[in-house]
C-alpha positions, 0 to 999 in steps of 0.5 A: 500500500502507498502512503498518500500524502492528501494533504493539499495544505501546501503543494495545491496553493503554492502549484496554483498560484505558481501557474498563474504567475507564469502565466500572467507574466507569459500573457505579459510578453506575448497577449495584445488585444486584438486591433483587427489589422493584419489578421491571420486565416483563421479569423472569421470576425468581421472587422466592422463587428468584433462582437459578433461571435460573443452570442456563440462565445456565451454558448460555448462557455454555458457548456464548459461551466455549466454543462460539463460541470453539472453533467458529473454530479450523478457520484452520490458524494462528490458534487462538489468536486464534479463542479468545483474541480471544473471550474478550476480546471476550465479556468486555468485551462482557457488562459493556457490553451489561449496561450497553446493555440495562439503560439501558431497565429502570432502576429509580429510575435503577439498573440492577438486576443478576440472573440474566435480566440477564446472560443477556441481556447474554450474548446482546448479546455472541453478536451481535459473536462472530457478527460476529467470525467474518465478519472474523475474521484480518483485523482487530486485537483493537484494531478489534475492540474498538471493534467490540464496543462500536458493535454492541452499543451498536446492539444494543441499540438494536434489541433495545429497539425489536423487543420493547418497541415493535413488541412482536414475538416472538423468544424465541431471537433468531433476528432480533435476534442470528443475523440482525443479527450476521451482517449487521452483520459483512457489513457490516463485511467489506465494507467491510474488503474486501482485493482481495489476498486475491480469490483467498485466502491461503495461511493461510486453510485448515484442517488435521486437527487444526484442524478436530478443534478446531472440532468441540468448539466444534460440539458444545458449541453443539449440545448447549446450544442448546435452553437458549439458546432457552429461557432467556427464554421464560416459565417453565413450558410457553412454555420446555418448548415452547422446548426441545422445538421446538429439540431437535428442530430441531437433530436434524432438521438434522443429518440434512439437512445431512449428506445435502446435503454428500454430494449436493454433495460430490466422490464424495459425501465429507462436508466438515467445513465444512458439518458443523461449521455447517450442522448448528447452523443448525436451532437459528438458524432455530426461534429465533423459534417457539421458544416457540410451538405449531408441532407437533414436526413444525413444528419439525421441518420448520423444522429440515429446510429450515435444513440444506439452506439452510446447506449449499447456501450454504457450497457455492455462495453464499459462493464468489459473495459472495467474487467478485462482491460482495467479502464475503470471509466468513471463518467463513461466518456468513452460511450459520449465521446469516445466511440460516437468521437470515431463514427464523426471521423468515419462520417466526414471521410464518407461525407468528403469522399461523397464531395459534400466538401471539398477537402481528400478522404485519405487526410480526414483519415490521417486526421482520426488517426492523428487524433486517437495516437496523439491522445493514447500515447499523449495520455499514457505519458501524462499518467506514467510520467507526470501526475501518476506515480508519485504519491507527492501529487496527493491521489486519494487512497482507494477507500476516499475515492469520490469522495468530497470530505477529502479535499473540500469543507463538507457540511455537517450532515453529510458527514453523519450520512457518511455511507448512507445511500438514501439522500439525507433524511430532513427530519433527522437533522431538524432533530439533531439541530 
C-alpha cells in the first residue's frame, strides 16, 4: 500500500498560484488585444463587428461551466468536486490553451486576443473536462492540474497539425476534442488503474437527487450544442448548415437512445445513465459534417446510429473495459465521446469522399488517426510520467475515492450520512439541530 500524502495544505496553493504567475507574466510578453489589422486565416470576425461571435462565445462557455460541470454530479458524494474541480480546471485551462493555440497565429510575435480566440481556447479546455470525467474521484485537483496543462499543451499540438497541415475538416471537433479527450483520459485511467476498486466502491453510485443534478448539466449541453458546432464554421450558410445538421442530430438521438435503454433495460425501465449521455452523443458524432451538405436526413441518420452506439456501450462495453482491460471509466466518456468521437471521423471521410466538401478522404483519415495516437500515447505519458506515480501529487487512497470530505469543507450532515445511500433524511437533522 502507498502512503498518500492528501494533504493539499501546501503543494495545491503554492502549484496554483505558481501557474498563474507564469502565466500572467507569459500573457505579459506575448497577449495584445486584438486591433483587427493584419489578421491571420483563421479569423472569421468581421472587422466592422468584433462582437459578433460573443452570442456563440456565451454558448460555448454555458457548456464548459455549466454543462460539463453539472453533467458529473450523478457520484452520490462528490458534487462538489464534479463542479468545483471544473471550474478550476476550465479556468486555468482557457488562459493556457489561449496561450497553446495562439503560439501558431502570432502576429509580429503577439498573440492577438478576440472573440474566435477564446472560443477556441474554450474548446482546448472541453478536451481535459472530457478527460476529467474518465478519472474523475480518483485523482487530486493537484494531478489534475498538471493534467490540464500536458493535454492541452498536446492539444494543441494536434489541433495545429489536423487543420493547418493535413488541412482536414472538423468544424465541431468531433476528432480533435470528443475523440482525443476521451482517449487521452483512457489513457490516463489506465494507467491510474486501482485493482481495489475491480469490483467498485461503495461511493461510486448515484442517488435521486444526484442524478436530478446531472440532468441540468444534460440539458444545458443539449440545448447549446448546435452553437458549439457552429461557432467556427464560416459565417453565413457553412454555420446555418452547422446548426441545422446538429439540431437535428441531437433530436434524432434522443429518440434512439431512449428506445435502446428500454430494449436493454430490466422490464424495459429507462436508466438515467444512458439518458443523461447517450442522448448528447448525436451532437459528438455530426461534429465533423457539421458544416457540410449531408441532407437533414444525413444528419439525421448520423444522429440515429450515435444513440444506439452510446447506449449499447454504457450497457455492455464499459462493464468489459472495467474487467478485462482495467479502464475503470468513471463518467463513461468513452460511450459520449469516445466511440460516437470515431463514427464523426468515419462520417466526414464518407461525407468528403461523397464531395459534400471539398477537402481528400485519405487526410480526414490521417486526421482520426492523428487524433486517437496523439491522445493514447499523449495520455499514457501524462499518467506514467507526470501526475501518476508519485504519491507527492496527493491521489486519494482507494477507500476516499469520490469522495468530497477529502479535499473540500463538507457540511455537517453529510458527514453523519457518511455511507448512507438514501439522500439525507430532513427530519433527522431538524432533530439533531
Amino acid at each position: 500500500m502507498p502512503a498518500y500524502a492528501t494533504n493539499m495544505r501546501l503543494k495545491f496553493p503554492i502549484l496554483a498560484l505558481i501557474l498563474e504567475i507564469i502565466t500572467i507574466i507569459l500573457y505579459a510578453v506575448f497577449a495584445v488585444y486584438d486591433d483587427g489589422i493584419g489578421h491571420d486565416s483563421h479569423h472569421n470576425a468581421t472587422e466592422s463587428n468584433p462582437m459578433e461571435l460573443y452570442p456563440m462565445f456565451q454558448d460555448v462557455h454555458v457548456m464548459i461551466f455549466i454543462g460539463f460541470g453539472f453533467l458529473m454530479t450523478f457520484l452520490k458524494r462528490y458534487g462538489f468536486s464534479s463542479v468545483g474541480v471544473n471550474l478550476l480546471l476550465a479556468a486555468f485551462g482557457l488562459q493556457w490553451g489561449l496561450l497553446m493555440q495562439g503560439i501558431w497565429h502570432m502576429d509580429h510575435g503577439k498573440i492577438k486576443v478576440n472573440i474566435f480566440k477564446m472560443i477556441n481556447a474554450d474548446f482546448s479546455t472541453a478536451t481535459v473536462l472530457i478527460s476529467f470525467g474518465a478519472v474523475l474521484g480518483k485523482t487530486s485537483p493537484v494531478q489534475l492540474l498538471i493534467m490540464t496543462i500536458l493535454e492541452i499543451t498536446i492539444f494543441s499540438i494536434n489541433e495545429h497539425l489536423v487543420a493547418n497541415i493535413l488541412e482536414a475538416n472538423d468544424v465541431g471537433a468531433s476528432m480533435i476534442i470528443h475523440a482525443f479527450g476521451a482517449y487521452f483520459g483512457l489513457a490516463v485511467a489506465r494507467v491510474l488503474y486501482r485493482p481495489n476498486l475491480r469490483n467498485g466502491h461503495e461511493n461510486e453510485g448515484s442517488v435521486y437527487h444526484s442524478d436530478m443534478f446531472a440532468m441540468i448539466g444534460t440539458v444545458f449541453l443539449w440545448m447549446f450544442w448546435p452553437s458549439f458546432n457552429s461557432a467556427i464554421a464560416d459565417p453565413g450558410l457553412p454555420q446555418l448548415t452547422a446548426v441545422i445538421n446538429t439540431y437535428l442530430s441531437l433530436a434524432t438521438c434522443v429518440l434512439s437512445a431512449y428506445a435502446i435503454s428500454s430494449l436493454v433495460e430490466h422490464k424495459g425501465k429507462l436508466d438515467m445513465v444512458h439518458i443523461q449521455n447517450a442522448t448528447l452523443a448525436g451532437g459528438v458524432a455530426v461534429g465533423t459534417c457539421a458544416d457540410m451538405n449531408i441532407d437533414p436526413f444525413g444528419a439525421m441518420l448520423i444522429g440515429f446510429i450515435a444513440g444506439i452506439i452510446s447506449t449499447l456501450g454504457f450497457k455492455y462495453l464499459s462493464p468489459i473495459l472495467a474487467s478485462n482491460l482495467g479502464i475503470q471509466d468513471t463518467c463513461g466518456v468513452h460511450n459520449l465521446h469516445g466511440m460516437p468521437g470515431i463514427l464523426g471521423g468515419l462520417a466526414g471521410i464518407v461525407a468528403v469522399a461523397l464531395g459534400k466538401k471539398n477537402g481528400s478522404a485519405s487526410m480526414q483519415a490521417a486526421a482520426l488517426a492523428s487524433s486517437l495516437g496523439f491522445a493514447l500515447i499523449g495520455g499514457a505519458i501524462t499518467g506514467e510520467g507526470l501526475i501518476m506515480k508519485l504519491p507527492f501529487w496527493g491521489q486519494p487512497p482507494d477507500q476516499n475515492c469520490y469522495d468530497d470530505s477529502l479535499y473540500w469543507e463538507v457540511p455537517e450532515e453529510e458527514e453523519e450520512n457518511e455511507g448512507s445511500l438514501a439522500p439525507a433524511d430532513p427530519s433527522k437533522n431538524k432533530a439533531e439541530a
